[in-house]
Backbone as JSON Lines, residues from 0, in Angstrom:
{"i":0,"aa":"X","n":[0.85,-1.17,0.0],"ca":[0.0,0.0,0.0],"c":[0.9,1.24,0.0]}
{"i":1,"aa":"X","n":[0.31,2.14,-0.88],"ca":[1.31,3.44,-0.73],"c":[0.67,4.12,0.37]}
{"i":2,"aa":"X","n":[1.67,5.57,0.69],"ca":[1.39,6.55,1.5],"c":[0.28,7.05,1.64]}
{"i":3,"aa":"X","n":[-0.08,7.25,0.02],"ca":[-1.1,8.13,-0.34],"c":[-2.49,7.16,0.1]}
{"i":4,"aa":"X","n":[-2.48,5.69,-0.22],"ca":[-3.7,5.21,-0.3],"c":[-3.78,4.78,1.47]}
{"i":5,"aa":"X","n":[-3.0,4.43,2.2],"ca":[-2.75,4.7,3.82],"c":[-3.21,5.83,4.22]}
{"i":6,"aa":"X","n":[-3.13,7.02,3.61],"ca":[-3.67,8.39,4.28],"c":[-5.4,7.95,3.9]}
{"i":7,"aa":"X","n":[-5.41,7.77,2.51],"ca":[-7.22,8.18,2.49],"c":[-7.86,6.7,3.48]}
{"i":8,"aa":"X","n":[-6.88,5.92,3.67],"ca":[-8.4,4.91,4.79],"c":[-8.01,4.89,5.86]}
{"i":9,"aa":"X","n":[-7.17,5.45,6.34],"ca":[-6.7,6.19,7.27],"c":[-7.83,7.42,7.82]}
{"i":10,"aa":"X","n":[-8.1,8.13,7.3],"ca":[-8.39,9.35,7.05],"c":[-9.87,9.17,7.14]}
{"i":11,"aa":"X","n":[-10.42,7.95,6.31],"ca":[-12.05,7.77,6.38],"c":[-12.47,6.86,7.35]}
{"i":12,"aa":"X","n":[-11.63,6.56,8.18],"ca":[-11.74,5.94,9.87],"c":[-12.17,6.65,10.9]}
{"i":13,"aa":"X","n":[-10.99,8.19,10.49],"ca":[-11.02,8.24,11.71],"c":[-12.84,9.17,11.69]}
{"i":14,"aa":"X","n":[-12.53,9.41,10.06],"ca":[-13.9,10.78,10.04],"c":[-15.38,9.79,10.15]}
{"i":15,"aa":"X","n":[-15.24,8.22,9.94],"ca":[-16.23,7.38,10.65],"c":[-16.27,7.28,11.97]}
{"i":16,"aa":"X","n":[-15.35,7.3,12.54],"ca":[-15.48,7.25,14.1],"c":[-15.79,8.93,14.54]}
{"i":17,"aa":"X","n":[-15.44,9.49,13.89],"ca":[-16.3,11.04,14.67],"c":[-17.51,10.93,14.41]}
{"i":18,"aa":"X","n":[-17.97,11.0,12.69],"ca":[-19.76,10.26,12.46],"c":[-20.46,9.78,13.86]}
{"i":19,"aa":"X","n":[-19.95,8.99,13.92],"ca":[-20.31,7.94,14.27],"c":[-20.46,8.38,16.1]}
{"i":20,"aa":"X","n":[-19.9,9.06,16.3],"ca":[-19.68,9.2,17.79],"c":[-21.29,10.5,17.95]}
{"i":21,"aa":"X","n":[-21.35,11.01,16.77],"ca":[-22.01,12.3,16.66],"c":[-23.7,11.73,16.94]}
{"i":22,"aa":"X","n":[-23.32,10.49,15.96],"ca":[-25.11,9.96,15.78],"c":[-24.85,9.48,16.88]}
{"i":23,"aa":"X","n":[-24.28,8.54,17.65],"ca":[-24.54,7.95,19.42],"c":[-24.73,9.28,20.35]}
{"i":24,"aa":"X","n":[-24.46,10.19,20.22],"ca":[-24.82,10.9,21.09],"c":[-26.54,11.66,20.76]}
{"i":25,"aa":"X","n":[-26.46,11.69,19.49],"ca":[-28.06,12.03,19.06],"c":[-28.9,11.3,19.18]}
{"i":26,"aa":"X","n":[-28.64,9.7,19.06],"ca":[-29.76,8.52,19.33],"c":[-29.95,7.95,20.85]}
{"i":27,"aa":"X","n":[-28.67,8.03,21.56],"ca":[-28.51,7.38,22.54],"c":[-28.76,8.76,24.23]}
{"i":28,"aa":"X","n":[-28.59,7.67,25.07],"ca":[-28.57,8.63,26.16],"c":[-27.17,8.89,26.56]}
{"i":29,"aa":"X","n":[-26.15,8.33,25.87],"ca":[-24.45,8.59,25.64],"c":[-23.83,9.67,24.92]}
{"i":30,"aa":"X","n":[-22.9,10.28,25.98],"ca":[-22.93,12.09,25.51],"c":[-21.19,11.64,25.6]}
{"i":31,"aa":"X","n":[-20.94,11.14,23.99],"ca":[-19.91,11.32,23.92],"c":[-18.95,12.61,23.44]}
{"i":32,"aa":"X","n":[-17.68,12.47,23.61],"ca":[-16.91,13.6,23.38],"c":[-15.71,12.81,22.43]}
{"i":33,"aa":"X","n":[-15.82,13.71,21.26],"ca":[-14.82,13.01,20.19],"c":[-14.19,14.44,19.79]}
{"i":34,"aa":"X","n":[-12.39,13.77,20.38],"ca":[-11.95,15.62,20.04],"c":[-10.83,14.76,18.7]}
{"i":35,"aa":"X","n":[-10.79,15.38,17.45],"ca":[-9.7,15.35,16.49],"c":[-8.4,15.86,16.5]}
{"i":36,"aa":"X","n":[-7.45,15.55,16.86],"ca":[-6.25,16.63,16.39],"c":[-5.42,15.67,15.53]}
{"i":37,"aa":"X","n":[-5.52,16.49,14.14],"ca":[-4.51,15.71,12.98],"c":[-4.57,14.11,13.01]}
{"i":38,"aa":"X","n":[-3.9,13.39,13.06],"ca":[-4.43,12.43,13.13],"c":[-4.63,11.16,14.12]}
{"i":39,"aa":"X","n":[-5.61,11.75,14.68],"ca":[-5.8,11.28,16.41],"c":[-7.19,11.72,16.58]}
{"i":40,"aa":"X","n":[-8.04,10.43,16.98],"ca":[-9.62,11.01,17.88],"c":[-9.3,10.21,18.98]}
{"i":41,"aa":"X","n":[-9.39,11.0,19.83],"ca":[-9.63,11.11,21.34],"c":[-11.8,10.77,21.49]}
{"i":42,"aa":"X","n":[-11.65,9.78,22.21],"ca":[-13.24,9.47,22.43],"c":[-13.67,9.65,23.85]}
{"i":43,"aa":"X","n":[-14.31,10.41,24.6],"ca":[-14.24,10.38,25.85],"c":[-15.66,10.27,26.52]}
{"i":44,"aa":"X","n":[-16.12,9.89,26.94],"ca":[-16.63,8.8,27.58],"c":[-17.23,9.83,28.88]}
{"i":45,"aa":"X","n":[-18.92,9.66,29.12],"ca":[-19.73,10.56,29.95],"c":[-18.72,9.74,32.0]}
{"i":46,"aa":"X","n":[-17.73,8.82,31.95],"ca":[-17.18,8.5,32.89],"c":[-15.9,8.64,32.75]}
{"i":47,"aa":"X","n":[-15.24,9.64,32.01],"ca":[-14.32,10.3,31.83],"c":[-13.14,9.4,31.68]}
{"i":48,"aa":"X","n":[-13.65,8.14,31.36],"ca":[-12.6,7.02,30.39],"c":[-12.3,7.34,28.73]}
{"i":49,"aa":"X","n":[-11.41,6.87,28.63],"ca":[-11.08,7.56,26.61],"c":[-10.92,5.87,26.0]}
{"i":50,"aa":"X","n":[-10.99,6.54,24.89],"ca":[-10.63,5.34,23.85],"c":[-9.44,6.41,22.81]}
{"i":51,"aa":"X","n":[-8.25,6.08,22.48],"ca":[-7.89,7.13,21.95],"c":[-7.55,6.1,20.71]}
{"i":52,"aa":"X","n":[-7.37,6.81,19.02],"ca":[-7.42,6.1,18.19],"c":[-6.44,7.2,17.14]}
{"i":53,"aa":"X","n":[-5.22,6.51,17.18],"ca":[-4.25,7.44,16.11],"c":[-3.63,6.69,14.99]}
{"i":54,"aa":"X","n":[-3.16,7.16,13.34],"ca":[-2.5,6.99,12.93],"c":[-1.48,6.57,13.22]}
{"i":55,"aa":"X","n":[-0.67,5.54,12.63],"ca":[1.13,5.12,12.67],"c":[1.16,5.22,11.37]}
{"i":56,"aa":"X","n":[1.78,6.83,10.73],"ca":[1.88,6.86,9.25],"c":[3.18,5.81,8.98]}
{"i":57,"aa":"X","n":[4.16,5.63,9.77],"ca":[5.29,4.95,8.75],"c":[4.86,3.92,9.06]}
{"i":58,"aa":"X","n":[4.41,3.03,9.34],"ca":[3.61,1.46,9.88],"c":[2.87,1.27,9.03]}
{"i":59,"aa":"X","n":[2.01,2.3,8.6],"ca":[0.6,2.24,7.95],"c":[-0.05,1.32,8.88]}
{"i":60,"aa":"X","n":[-0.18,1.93,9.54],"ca":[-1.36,1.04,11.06],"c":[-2.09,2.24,11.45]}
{"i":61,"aa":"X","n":[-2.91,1.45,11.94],"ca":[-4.3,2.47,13.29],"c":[-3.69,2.01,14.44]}
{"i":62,"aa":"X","n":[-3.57,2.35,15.5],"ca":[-3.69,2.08,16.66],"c":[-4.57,2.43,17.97]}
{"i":63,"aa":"X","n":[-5.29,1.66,18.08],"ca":[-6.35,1.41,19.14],"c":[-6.24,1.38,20.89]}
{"i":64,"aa":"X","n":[-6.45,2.21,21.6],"ca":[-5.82,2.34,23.12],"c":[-6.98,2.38,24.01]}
{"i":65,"aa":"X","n":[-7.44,1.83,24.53],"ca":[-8.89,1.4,25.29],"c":[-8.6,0.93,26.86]}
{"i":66,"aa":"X","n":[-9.35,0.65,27.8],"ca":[-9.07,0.01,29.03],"c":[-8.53,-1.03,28.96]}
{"i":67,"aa":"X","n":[-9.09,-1.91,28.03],"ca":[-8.58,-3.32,27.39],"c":[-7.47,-3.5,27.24]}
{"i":68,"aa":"X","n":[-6.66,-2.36,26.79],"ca":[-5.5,-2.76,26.07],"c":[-5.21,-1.7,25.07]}
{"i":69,"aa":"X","n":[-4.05,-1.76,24.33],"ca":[-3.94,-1.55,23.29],"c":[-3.48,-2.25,22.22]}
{"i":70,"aa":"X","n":[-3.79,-2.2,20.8],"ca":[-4.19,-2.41,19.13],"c":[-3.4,-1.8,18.32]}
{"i":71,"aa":"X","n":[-3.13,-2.82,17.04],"ca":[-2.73,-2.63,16.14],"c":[-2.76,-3.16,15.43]}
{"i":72,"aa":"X","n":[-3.61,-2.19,14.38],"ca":[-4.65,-2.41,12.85],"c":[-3.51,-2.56,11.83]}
{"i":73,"aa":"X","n":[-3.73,-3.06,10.87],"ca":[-3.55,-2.86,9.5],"c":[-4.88,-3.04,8.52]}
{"i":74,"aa":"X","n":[-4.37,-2.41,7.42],"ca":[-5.54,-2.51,6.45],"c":[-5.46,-3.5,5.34]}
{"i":75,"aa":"X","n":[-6.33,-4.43,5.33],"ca":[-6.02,-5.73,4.17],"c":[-6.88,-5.43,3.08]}
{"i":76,"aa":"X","n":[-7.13,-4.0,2.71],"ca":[-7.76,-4.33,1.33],"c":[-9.08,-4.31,1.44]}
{"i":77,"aa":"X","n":[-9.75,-4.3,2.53],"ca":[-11.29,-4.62,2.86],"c":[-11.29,-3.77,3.95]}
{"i":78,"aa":"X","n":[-10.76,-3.88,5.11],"ca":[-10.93,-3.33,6.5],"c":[-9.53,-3.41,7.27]}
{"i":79,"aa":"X","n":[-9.82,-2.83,8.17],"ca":[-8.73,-3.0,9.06],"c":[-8.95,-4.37,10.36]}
{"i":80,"aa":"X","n":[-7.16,-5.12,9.98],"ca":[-7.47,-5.72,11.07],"c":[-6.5,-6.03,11.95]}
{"i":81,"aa":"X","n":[-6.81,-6.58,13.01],"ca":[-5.67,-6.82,14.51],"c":[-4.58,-7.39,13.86]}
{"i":82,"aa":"X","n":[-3.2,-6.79,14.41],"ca":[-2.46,-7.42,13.82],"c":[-1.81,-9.17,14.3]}
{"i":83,"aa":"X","n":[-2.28,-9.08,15.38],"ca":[-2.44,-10.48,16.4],"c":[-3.29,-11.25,16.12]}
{"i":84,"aa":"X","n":[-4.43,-10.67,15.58],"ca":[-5.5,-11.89,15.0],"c":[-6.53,-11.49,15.63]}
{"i":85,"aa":"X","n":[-6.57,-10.42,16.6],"ca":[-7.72,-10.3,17.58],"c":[-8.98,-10.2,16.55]}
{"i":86,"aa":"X","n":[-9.32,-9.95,15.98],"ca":[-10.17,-9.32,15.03],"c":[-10.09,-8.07,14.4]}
{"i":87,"aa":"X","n":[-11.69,-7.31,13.67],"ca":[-11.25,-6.63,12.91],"c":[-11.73,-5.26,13.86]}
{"i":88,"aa":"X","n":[-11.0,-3.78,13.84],"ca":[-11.52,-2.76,14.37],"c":[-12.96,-1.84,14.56]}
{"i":89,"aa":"X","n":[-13.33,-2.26,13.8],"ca":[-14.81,-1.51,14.15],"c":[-15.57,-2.56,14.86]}
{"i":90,"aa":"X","n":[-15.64,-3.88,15.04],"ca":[-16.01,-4.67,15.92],"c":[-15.37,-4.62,17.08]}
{"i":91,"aa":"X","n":[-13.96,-4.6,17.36],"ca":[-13.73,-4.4,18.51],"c":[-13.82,-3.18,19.31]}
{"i":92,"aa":"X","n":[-13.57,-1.86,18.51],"ca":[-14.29,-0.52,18.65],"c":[-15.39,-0.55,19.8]}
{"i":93,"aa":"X","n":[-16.29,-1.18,18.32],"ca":[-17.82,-1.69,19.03],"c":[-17.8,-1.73,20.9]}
{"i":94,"aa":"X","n":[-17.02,-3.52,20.75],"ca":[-17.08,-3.88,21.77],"c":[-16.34,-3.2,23.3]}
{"i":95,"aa":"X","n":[-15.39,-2.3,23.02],"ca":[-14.75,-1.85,23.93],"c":[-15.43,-0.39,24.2]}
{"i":96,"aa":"X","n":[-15.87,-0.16,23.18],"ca":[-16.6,1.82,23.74],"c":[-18.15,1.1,24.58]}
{"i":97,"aa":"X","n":[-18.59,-0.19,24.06],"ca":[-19.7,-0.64,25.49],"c":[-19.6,-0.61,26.55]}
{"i":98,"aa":"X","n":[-18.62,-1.33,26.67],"ca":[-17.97,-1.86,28.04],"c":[-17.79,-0.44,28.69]}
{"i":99,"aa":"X","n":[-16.83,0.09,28.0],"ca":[-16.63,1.94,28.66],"c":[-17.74,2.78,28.78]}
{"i":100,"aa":"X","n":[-19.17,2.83,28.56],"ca":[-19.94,3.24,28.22],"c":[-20.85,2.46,29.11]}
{"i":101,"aa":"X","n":[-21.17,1.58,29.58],"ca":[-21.99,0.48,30.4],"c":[-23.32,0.25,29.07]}
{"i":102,"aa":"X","n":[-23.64,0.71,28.02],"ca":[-24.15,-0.19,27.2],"c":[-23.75,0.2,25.75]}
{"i":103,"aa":"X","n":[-24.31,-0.94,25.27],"ca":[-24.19,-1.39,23.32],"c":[-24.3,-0.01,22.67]}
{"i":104,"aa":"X","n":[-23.06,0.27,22.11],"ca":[-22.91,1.06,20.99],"c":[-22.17,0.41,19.88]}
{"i":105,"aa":"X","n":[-22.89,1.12,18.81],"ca":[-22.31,0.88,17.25],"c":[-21.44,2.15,16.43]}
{"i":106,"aa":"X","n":[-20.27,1.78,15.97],"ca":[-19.77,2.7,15.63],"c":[-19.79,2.57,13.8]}
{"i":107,"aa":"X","n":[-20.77,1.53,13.6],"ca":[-20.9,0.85,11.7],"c":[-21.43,1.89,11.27]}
């Protein structure tokens, strides 16, 4: 993958996970806080827990930082996924902004 094609799904991640944080706070009773700087969303959480989610431009990775743990994505062409095998990021997303959140959110 080049630079260039790493920046744009790179880039349409992270602007899905702000989406995405925008409609949970409009549908849900979850008043999240999604701050951007360059390439980094900070997700913060009405219990003042984060999920923070940044670029690794020379990696070409996402990296994922949650209570859980922290992640590291690559992109196969389809989606991004764990580089351990955990699975793929917007499912685990999913599953870790719940848990931080005490219920089911979707970030699809």
């Amino acid at each position: 993958m080049t630079d260039l094609e790493y920046a744009d799904h790179a880039d349409a991640l992270l602007l899905q996970i702000e989406q995405a944080c925008d409609r949970i706070t409009e549908e849900t009773d979850v008043d999240l806080d999604a701050q951007r700087v360059g390439g980094m969303v900070t997700i913060i959480f009405p219990n003042r827990t984060q999920i923070v989610v940044n670029q690794q431009k020379p990696l070409h990775e996402i990296w994922l930082a949650a209570k859980a743990g922290g992640f590291h994505f690559k992109f196969d062409g389809q989606v991004w996924q764990d580089t351990k095998g955990e699975g793929e990021f917007i499912s685990m997303l999913n599953q870790f902004a719940s848990e931080q959140a005490g219920e089911a959110l979707s970030f699809s």
